[in-house]
N, C-alpha and C positions, 0 to 999 in steps of 0.2 A: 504493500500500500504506500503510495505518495504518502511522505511524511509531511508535507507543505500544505497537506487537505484533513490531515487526523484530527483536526478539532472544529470541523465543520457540523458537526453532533452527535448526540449515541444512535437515536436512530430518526436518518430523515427522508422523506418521502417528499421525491420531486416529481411534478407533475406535468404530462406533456406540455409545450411553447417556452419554454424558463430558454433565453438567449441569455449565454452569460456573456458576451460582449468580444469573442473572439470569434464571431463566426458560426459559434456552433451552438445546436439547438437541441435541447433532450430527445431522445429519438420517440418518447411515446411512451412508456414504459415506466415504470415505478420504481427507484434504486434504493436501494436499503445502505447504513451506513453505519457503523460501529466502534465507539472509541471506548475508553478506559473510563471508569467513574469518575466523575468529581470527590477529590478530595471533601473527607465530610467533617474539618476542622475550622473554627474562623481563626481568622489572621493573626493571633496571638496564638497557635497552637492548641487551642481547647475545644474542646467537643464544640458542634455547633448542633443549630436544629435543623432538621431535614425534613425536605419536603420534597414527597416522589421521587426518593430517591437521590435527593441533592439538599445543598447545605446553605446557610444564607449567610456568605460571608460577608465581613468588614472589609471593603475595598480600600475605603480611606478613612482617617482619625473624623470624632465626630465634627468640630470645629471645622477640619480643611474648607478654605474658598473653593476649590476648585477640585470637578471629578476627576478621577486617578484615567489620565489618558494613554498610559504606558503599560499598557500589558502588551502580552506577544502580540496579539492582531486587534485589531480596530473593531471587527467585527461585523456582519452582513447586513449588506442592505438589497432592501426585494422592492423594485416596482412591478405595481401593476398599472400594463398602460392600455387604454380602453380607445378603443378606435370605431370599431362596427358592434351593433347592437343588435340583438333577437329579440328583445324585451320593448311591446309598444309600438311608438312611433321614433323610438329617441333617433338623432338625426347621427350620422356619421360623423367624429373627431377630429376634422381636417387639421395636421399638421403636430396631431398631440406627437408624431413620431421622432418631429423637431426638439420637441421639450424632454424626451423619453431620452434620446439619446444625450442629447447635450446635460441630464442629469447623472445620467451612465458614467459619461465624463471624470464630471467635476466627483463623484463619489468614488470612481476609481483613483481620481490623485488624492485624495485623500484616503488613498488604503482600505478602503471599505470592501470585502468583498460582495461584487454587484451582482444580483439573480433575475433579469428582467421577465416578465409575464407578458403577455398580448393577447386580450380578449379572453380572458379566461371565466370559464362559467365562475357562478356562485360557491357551489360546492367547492371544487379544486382551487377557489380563493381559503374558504372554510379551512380545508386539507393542509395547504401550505404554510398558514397561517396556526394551528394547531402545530402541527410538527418543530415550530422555527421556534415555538413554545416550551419544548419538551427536549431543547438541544440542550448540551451543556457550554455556558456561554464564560464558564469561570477563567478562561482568556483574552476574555473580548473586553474591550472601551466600550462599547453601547449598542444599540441594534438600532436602525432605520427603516421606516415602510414608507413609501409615498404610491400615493392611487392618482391615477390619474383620468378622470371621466368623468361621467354628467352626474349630478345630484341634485339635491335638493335640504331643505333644514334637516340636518344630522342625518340624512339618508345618502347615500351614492349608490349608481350601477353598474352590475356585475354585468356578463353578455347578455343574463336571463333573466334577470331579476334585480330589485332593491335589497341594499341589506343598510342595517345602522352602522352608523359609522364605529363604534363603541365595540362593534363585536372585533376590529381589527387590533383592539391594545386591553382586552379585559384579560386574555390570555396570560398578557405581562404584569400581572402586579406581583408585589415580590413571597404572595405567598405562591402564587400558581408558579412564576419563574424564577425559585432563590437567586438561580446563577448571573442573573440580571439586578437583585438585589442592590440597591444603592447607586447603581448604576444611570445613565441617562437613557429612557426607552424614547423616541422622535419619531414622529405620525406626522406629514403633509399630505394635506389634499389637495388638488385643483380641480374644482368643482364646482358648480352653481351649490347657493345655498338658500334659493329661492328663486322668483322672478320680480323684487324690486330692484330700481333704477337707481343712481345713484348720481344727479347728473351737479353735483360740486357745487361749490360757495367760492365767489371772486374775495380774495382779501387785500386790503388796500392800505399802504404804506400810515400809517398814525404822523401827521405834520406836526402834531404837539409831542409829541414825544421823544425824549431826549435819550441817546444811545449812547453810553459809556462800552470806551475799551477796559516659641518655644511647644509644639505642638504636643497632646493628650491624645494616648491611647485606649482610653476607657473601653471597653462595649457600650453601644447605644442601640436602642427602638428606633426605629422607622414607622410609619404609615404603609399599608401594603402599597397604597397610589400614590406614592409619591416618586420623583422622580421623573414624571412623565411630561412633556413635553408633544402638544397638539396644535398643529400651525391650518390657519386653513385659508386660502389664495381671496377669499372674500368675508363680509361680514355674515351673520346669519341673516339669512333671508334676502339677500341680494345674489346678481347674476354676478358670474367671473365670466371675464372676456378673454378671447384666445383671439390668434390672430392666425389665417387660415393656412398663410406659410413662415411666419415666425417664430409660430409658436404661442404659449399663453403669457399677458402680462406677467404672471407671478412667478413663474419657474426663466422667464427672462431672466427676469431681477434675478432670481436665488443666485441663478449659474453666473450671474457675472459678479454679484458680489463675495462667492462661494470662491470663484477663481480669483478676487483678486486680493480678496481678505479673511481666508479660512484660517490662515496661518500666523495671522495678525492680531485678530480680534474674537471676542468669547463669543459665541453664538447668540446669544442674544441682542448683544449689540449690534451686528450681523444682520438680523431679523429685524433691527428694526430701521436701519437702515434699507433693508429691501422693501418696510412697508412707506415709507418715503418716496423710493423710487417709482413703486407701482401708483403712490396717490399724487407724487406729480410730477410724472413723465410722461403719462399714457392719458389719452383719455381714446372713447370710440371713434370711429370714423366711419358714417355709414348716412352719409349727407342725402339718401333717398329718403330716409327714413327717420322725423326728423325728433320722433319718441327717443328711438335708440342712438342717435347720433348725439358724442361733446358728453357721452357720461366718464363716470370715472369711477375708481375701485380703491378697497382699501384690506390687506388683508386683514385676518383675526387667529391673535397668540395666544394660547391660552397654557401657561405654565404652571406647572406645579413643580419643577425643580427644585433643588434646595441646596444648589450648589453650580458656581460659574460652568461653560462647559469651551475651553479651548483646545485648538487640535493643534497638534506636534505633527512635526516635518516627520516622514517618513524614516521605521527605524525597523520596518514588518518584513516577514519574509513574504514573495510572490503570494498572493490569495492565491485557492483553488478557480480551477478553469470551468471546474462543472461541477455537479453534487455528485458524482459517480467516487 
């Protein structure tokens, strides 16, 4: 067995369409995959508690600013990128394949091993999402999901169906995945999250106003939801705009603030400069149409973190090429 793929989970079950970014495409088939148990000790050497089989260690002291971003690997991230639809009338994705790759990208230089999906039903979302649950992730920095496809408030869809958005991170709280425990879990959507409009406010320069220039190892509790991190490309209940060969405003923004400042700046601050870019660099253009033309968008953070999250230069070996 490639030693460069043994910590990819104890057992994980990939499902036909997974493009891991070199070309090649799961042939169809269902791969089984088997690693060594999770040490079931927390980080001072004492027994810890277990859960299915797994332990819920202390990654970092209670105090530390900042999540522990140095373990052997970075850790997976899966898109699911939604193009054609079976469910309804929902219309074709024009260009999501611009936003899918160019996220493929920017997650690969930052060592993430990338697992991309296209169009995949409901269930085999279910499947994957279950499984990625049930890895052992006790060398991983953090795990990433981004969906990419139509919704609606707290819903988005699969080829076949709607599902909540809730069912893609309940799997991860740190009693269901210790090995994630303490860690940063990161859920993006680019989604509608309704169908209001959003068509901006002018703001205007104020003439009266005047512009001047020793850390503790303790053991500590957690919250099993903590930790999690949910970004979503629009507010609730407004539309997110895509642009039919650029791609969508919000994963714009991510990948170029991703590339030019992953390495610079804590995520959050990151985020919130992408929601800046997307509220005023973009607005619609659809001058026939004169509802939907001159709106504008604004994404929605929603963090439960409890702790900064910056990423380190590359120090990982090669990610695996497939789940095989």
């Amino acid at each position: 067995m490639d030693k460069g793929k043994d910590e990819v989970g104890r057992f994980l079950n990939v499902i036909t369409g997974c493009d891991t970014g070199d070309g090649n495409v799961c042939n169809g088939s269902i791969h089984n995959k088997q690693i060594a148990n999770s040490d079931e000790r927390d980080a001072l050497g004492r027994p810890g508690t277990s859960y299915n089989g797994y332990t819920a260690r202390m990654p970092v002291s209670k105090d530390a600013p900042y999540y522990n971003m140095a373990h052997p690997r970075r850790g997976i991230a899966i898109i699911f990128n939604h193009e054609i639809f079976e469910y309804g009338s929902l219309k074709p994705r024009s260009g999501t394949m611009e936003d899918a790759n160019k996220l493929q990208a920017c997650l690969k230089n930052l060592d993430f091993d990338v697992f991309m999906y296209k169009d995949l039903k409901k269930d085999d979302i279910e499947k994957i999402i279950e499984d990625a649950s049930k890895m052992d992730h006790s060398n991983h920095d953090c795990i990433l999901v981004v969906t990419l496809t139509h919704g609606e408030a707290d819903i988005v869809y699969a080829k076949d169906k709607p599902y909540k958005t809730q069912s893609l991170w309940s799997t991860f709280t740190a009693d269901k995945c210790p090995t994630l425990a303490g860690k940063p879990k990161m859920f993006f959507f680019q989604a509608c999250q309704g169908d209001n409009l959003d068509p901006g406010v002018d703001l205007h320069r104020d003439a009266n106003r005047t512009e001047t220039d020793g850390e503790r190892h303790e053991s500590y509790r957690i919250p099993t939801h903590a930790d999690f991190l949910i970004v979503y490309s629009t507010a609730n209940g407004f539309f997110s705009w895509r642009n039919t060969t650029k791609g969508s405003w919000f994963i714009q923004a991510l990948c170029e603030e991703l590339s030019e400042n992953a390495f610079k700046l804590d995520l959050m601050t990151l985020l919130t400069f992408v929601s800046r870019k997307v509220a005023t660099e973009f607005e619609s253009n659809v001058p026939g149409n004169i509802q939907m033309h001159g709106q504008k968008q604004i994404p929605c953070i929603i963090s439960q973190l409890t702790r900064l999250i910056k990423f380190q230069k590359s120090k990982f070996l090669p990610g695996p090429s497939n789940f095989v």
